[in-house]
C-alpha positions as CSV (number, residue, x, y, z in Angstrom):
1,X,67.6,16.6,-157.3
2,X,70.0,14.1,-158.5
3,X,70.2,10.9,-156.7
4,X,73.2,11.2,-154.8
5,X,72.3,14.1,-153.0
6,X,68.8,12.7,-152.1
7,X,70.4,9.6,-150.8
8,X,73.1,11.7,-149.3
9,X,70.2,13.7,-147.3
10,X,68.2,10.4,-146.4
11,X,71.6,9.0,-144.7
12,X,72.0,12.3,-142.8
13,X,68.2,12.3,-141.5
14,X,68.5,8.6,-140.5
15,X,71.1,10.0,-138.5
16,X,69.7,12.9,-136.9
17,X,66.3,10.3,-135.9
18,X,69.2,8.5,-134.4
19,X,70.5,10.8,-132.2
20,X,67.2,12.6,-131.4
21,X,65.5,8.8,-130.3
22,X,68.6,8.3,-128.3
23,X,69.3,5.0,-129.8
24,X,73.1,4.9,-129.0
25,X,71.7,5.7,-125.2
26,X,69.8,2.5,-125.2
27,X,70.5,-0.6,-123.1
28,X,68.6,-3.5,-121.7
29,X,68.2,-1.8,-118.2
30,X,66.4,1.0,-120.2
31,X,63.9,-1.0,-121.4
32,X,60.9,-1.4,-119.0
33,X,60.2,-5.3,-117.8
34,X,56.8,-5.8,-118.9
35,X,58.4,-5.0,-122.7
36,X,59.7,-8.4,-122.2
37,X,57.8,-9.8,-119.9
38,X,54.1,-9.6,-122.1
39,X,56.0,-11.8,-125.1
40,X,55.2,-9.3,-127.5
41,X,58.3,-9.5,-129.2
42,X,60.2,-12.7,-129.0
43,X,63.2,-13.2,-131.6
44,X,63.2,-16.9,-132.4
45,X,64.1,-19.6,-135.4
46,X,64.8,-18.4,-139.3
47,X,62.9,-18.4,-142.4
48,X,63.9,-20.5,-145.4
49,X,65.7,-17.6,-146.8
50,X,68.2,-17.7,-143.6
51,X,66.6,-14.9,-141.9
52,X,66.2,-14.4,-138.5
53,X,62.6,-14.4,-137.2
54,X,61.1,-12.0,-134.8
55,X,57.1,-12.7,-133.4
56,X,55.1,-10.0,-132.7
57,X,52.0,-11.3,-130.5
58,X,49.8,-8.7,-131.2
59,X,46.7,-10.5,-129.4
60,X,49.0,-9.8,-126.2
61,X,49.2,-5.9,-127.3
62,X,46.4,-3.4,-126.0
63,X,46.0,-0.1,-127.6
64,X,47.8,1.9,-124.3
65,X,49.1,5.6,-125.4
66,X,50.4,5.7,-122.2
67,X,53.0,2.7,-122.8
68,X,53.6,3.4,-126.7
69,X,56.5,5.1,-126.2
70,X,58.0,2.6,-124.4
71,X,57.0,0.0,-127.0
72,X,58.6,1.9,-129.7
73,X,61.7,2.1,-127.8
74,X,61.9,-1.5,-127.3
75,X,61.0,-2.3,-131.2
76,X,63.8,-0.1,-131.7
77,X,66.1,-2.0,-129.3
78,X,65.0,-5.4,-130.9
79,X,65.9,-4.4,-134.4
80,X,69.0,-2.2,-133.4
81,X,70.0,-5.6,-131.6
82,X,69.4,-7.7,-134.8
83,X,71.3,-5.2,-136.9
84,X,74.5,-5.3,-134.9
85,X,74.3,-9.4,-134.5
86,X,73.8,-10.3,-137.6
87,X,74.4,-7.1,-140.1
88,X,74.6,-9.4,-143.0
89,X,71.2,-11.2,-142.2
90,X,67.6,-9.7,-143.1
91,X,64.3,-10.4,-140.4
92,X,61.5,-11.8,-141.2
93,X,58.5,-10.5,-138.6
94,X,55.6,-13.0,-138.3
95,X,52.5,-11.0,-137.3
96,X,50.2,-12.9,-135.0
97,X,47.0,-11.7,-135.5
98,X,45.0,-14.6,-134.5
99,X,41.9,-14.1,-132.1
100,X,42.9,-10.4,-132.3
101,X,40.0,-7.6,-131.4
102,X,39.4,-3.9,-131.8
103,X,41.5,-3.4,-128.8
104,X,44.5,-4.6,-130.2
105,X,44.5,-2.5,-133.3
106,X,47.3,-0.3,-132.6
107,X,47.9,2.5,-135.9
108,X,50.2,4.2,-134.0
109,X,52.3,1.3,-133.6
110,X,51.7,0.0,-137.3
111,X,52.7,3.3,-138.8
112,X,55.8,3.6,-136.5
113,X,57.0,0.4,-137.7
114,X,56.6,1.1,-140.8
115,X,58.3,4.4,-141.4
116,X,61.3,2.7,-139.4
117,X,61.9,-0.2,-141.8
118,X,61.5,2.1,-144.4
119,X,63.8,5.2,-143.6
120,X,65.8,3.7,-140.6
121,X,66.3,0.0,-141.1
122,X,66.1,0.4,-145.0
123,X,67.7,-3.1,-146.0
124,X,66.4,-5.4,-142.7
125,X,63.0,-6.5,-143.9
126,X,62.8,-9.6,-145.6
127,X,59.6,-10.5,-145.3
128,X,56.1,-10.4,-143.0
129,X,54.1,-12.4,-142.4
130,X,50.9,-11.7,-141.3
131,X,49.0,-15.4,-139.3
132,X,45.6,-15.7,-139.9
133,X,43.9,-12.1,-139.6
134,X,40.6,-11.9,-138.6
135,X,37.8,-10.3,-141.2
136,X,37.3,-7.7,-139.3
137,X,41.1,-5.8,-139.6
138,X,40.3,-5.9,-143.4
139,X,39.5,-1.9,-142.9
140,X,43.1,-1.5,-141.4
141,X,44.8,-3.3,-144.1
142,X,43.0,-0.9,-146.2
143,X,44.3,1.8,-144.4
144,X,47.8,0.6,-143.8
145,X,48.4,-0.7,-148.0
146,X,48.1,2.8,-148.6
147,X,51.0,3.9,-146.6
148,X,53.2,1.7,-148.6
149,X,54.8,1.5,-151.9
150,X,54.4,-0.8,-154.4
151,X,57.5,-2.9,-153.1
152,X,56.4,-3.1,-149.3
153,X,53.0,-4.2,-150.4
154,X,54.9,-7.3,-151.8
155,X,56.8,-7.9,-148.7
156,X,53.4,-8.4,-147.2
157,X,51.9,-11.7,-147.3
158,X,48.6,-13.0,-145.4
159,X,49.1,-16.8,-144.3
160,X,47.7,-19.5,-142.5
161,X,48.7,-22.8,-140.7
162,X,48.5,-24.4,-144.0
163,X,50.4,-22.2,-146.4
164,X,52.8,-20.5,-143.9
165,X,55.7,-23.4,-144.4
166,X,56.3,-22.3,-147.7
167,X,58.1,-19.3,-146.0
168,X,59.2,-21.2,-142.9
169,X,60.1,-24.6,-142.3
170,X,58.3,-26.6,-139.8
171,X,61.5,-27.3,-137.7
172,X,61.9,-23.7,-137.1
173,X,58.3,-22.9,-136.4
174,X,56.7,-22.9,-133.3
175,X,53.7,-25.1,-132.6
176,X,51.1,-22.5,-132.3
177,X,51.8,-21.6,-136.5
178,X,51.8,-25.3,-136.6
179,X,55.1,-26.0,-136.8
180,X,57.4,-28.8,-135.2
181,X,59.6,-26.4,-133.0
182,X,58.2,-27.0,-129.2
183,X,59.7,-23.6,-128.3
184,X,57.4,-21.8,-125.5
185,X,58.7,-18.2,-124.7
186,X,59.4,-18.0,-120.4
187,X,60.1,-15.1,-119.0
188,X,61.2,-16.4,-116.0
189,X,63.6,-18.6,-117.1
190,X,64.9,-16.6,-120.5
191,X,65.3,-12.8,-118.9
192,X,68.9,-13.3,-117.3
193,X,70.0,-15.1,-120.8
194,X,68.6,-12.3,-122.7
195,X,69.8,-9.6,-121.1
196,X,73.5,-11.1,-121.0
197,X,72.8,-11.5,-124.8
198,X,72.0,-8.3,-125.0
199,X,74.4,-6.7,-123.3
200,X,77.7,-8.6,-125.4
201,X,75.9,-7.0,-128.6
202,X,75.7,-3.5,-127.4
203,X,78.8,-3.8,-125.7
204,X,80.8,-3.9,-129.2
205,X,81.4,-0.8,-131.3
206,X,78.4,-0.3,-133.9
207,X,80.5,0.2,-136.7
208,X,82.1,-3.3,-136.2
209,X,81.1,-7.0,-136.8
210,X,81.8,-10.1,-135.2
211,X,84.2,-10.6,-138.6
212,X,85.3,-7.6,-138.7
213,X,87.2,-7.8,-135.0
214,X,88.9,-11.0,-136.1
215,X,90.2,-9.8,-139.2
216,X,91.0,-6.2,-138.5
217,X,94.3,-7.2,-136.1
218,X,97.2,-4.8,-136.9
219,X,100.3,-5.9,-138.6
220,X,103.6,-6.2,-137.2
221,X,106.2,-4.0,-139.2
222,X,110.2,-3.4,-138.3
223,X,111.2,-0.1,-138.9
224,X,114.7,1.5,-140.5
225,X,116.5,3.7,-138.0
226,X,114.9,7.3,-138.0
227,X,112.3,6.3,-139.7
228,X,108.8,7.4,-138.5
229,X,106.5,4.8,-137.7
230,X,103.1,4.8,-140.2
231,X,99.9,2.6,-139.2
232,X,99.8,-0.7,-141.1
233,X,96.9,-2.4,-142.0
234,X,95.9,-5.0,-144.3
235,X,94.5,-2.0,-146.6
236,X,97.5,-0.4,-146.7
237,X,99.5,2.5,-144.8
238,X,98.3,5.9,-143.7
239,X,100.2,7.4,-146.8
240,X,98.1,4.9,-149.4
241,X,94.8,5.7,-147.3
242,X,95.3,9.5,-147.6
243,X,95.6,8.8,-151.4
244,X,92.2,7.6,-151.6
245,X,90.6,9.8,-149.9
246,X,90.8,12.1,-153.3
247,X,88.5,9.2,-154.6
248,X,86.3,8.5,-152.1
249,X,83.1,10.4,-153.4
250,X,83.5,8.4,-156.9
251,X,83.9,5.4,-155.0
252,X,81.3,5.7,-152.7
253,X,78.9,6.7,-156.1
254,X,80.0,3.5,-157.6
255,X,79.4,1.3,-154.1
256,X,83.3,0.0,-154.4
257,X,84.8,1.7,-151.3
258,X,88.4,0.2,-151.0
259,X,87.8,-1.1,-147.7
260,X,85.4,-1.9,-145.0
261,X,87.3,-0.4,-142.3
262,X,87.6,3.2,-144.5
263,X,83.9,3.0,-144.7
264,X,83.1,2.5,-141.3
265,X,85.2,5.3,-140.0
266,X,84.0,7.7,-142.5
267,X,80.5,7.0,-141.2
268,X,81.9,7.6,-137.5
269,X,83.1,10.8,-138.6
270,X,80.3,11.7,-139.7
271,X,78.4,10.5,-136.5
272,X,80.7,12.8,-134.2
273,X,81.1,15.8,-135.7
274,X,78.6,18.4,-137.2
275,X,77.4,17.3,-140.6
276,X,78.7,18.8,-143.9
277,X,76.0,19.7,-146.3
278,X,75.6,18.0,-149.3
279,X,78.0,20.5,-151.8
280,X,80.8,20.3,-149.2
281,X,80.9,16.5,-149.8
282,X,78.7,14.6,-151.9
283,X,78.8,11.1,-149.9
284,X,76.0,8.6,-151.2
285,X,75.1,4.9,-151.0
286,X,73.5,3.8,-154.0
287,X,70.8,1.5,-152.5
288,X,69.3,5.0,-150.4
289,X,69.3,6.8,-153.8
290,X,67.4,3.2,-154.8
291,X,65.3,3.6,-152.1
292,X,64.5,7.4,-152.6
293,X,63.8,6.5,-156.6
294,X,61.1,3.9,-155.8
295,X,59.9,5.4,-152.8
296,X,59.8,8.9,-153.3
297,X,59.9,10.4,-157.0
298,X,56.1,10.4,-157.2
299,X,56.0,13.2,-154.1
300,X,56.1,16.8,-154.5
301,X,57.9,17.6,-151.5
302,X,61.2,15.9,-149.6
303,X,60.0,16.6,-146.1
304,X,62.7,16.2,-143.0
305,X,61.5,15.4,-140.1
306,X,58.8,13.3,-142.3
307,X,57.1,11.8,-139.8
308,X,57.0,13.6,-136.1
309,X,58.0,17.1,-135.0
310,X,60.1,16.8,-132.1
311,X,60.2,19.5,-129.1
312,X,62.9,18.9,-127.0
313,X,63.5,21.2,-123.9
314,X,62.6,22.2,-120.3
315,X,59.2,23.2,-118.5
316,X,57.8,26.3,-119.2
317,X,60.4,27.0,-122.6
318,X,59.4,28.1,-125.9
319,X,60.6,25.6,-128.0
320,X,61.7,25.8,-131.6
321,X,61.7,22.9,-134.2
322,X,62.2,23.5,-138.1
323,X,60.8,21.5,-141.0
324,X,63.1,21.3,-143.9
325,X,60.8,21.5,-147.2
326,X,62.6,20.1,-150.6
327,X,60.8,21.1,-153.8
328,X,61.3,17.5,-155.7
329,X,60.5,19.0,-159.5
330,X,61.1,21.1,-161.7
331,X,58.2,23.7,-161.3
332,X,56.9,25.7,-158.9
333,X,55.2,24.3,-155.8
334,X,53.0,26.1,-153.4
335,X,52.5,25.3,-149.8
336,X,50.8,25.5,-146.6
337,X,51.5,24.5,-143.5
338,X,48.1,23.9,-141.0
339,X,48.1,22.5,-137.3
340,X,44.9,21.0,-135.4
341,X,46.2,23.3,-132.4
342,X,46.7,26.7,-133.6
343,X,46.7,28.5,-130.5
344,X,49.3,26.6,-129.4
345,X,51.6,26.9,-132.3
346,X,53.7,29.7,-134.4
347,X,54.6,28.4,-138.0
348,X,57.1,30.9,-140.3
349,X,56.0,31.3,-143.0
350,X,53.1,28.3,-143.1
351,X,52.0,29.5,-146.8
352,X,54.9,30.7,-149.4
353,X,56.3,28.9,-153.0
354,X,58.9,26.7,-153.8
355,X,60.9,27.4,-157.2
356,X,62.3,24.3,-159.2
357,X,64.4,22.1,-157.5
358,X,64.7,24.9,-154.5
359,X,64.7,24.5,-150.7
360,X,63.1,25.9,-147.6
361,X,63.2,26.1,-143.6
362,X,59.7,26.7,-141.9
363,X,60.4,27.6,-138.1
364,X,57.4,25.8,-135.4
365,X,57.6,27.6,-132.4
366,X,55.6,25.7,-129.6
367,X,54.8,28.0,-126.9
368,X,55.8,27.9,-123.6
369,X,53.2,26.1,-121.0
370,X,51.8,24.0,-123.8
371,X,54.3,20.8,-123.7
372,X,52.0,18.9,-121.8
373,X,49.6,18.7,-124.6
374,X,51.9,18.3,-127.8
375,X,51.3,14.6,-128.1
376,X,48.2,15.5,-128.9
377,X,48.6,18.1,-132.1
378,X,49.1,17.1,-135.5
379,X,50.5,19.5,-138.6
380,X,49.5,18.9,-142.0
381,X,51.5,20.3,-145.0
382,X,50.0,20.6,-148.3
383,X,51.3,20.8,-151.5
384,X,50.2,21.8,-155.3
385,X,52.2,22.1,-158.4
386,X,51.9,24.4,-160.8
387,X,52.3,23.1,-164.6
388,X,54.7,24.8,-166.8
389,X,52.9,28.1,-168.5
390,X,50.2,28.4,-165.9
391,X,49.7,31.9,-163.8
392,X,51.1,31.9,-160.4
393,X,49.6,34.0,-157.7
394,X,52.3,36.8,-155.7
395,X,52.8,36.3,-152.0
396,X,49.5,38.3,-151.3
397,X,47.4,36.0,-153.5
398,X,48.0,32.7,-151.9
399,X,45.6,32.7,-148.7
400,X,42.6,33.0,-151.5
401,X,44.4,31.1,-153.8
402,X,44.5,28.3,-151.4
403,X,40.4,28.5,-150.7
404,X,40.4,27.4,-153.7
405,X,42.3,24.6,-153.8
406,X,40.4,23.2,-150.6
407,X,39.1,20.4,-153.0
408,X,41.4,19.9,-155.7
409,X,42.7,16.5,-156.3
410,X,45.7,17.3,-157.5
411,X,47.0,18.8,-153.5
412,X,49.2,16.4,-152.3
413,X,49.1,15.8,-147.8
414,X,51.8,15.1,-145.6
415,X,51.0,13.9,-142.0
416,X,53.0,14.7,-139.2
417,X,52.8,13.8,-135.1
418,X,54.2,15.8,-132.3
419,X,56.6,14.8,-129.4
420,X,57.8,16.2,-126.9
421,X,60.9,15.2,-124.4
422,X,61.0,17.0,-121.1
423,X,64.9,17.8,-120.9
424,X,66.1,18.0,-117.2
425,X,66.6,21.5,-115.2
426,X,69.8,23.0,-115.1
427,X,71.3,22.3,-112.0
């Protein structure tokens, strides 16, 4: 798979998580109060690098199952927020981990934030910064290094009050880091600010920044008699526009788009209507292919969703989701697809082969009257290669052959949740 069409593919799943989290449905009212009332989050100061600082207080964060969903929403909110204020500006998150417990190791919540910088908010993370953790989440770093690459290990670094102001300044960091900035978060007396904040940012159109609506004012032209008006911009007229549309896919390749504004709109069109597939038009942005090259050449399988299964319907449906399986190299790849709630679950085909370079759609039908119970189940795809000149088993073969693969080394896993979003009854 060249690089163009696996960044082409990440940009379309971003997307679809887009739509299917409901993030252009968001809004301040939509956020539960006591997501801003606990101080979990709290965007405040910059770094030395000019980014824009958010605090997570995870010693105010209890484990809760019940409420995570809500908390993942309002992450989502926070760094949908930063993205549209300042889109030209990274974050910088300062973990506080001080005095933390057991009870306030949230996984869940780790993982989630991860998979979102890394897929969704690819080019947002500048740094974070993890205050003073206590030796006994050593076991979760453990567990959490290996979910990153190389690269997001080295965004990671461990500080104290003595060594965090070589990241952040003492005027922009708050007393309890030991920092100069006498900035106390208040609920009371922030909330109204925040949410009029708030509100102006998601008020504007997504695809436009605060420079973009000063410079983007349309010109004034006079026109000959009979002679049909054309849209004038400072990029041109629609005539000159259409012209580079013939370019645009070389353009896009070489990250030299003619203009903002063309870029944008593409990006809408793509938003609103049904997405073309990648032969119909190769659109790419070089930093996703970067991204897929350090992130993702080492797995066998390009797995979309590659993180939760979604089921979204009504009460007492069978619902239907499909995993899209991408075979990454150039041999063969066998399969199989398990799920800790069988009964619950129909997976077509969940063993079968993968030729070079090849492409398949596996169909997860949940079964009606068992929604209430999907945040529960977890699926579990495995993978093996075979190397060039070695036997492969038929169709028939591959339950045994996968016995005895149960501890091969070489079988790569994929981990994926399940959700499930109760759609209301047809009126």
């Amino acid at each position: 798979m060249g690089n163009a069409e696996a960044a082409y593919e990440m940009m379309v799943e971003a997307l679809k998580w887009r739509k299917s989290f409901g993030l252009h449905e968001l809004s301040f009212d939509k956020i539960e109060t006591w997501c801003f009332q606990t101080g979990v989050g709290i965007p405040h100061g910059e770094d030395r690098d000019g980014n824009r600082i958010i605090v997570l207080n995870l010693r105010k964060h209890k484990r809760d199952a019940k409420r995570l969903p809500q908390l993942k929403k309002f992450l989502i909110f926070c760094m949908e927020t930063h993205a549209r204020r300042y889109p030209d500006k990274k974050t910088t998150l300062i973990f506080d981990v001080s005095e933390c417990g057991l009870s306030n190791v949230d996984m869940d919540l780790v993982k989630f934030l991860i998979n979102s910088f890394k897929f969704y908010f690819p080019y947002m993370l500048g740094y974070i910064l993890v205050f003073e953790m206590p030796w006994m989440m050593q076991a979760a770093w453990r567990i959490i290094k290996s979910w990153l690459s190389e690269g997001g290990v080295n965004k990671i670094k461990f500080v104290t009050k003595s060594d965090i102001t070589d990241y952040v300044s003492p005027s922009e960091l708050m007393v309890q880091f030991g920092g100069d900035d006498p900035y106390v978060y208040d609920f009371d007396s922030e909330y109204e600010t925040l949410r009029s904040e708030c509100d102006e940012v998601w008020e504007r159109d997504p695809l436009t920044s605060y420079e973009d609506e000063e410079e983007e004012s349309l010109k004034q032209v006079r026109f000959a008699p009979h002679q049909p008006p054309t849209r004038q911009s400072r990029y041109g007229s629609e005539e000159e526009d259409c012209d580079r549309h013939q370019s645009l896919d070389n353009q896009l390749i070489k990250g030299s788009a003619i203009s903002p504004g063309y870029r944008r709109r593409q990006v809408h069109r793509l938003i609103s209507s049904q997405v073309q597939q990648p032969h119909e038009r190769a659109m790419s942005l070089p930093s996703m292919s970067q991204i897929w090259t350090e992130e993702n050449t080492d797995n066998l399988l390009l797995i979309s969703p590659h993180d939760e299964l979604v089921f979204s319907g009504r009460s007492g449906e069978e619902l239907l989701c499909t995993v899209n399986l991408t075979n990454t190299t150039n041999n063969v790849v066998a399969y199989k697809i398990k799920t800790t709630a069988p009964s619950r679950y129909k997976v077509r085909p969940n063993i079968n082969l993968l030729d070079g370079k090849s492409k398949a759609s596996v169909q997860v039908k949940l079964i009606s009257g068992s929604s209430e119970l999907v945040s529960q189940d977890k699926f579990l795809i495995q993978a093996y290669q075979f190397e060039e000149g070695t036997p492969i088993p038929d169709s028939a073969q591959l339950p045994n052959f996968w016995k005895t693969l149960s501890s091969n080394k070489s079988v790569e896993e994929y981990r994926l949740k399940c959700c499930y979003i109760l759609e209301p009854a047809k009126a």
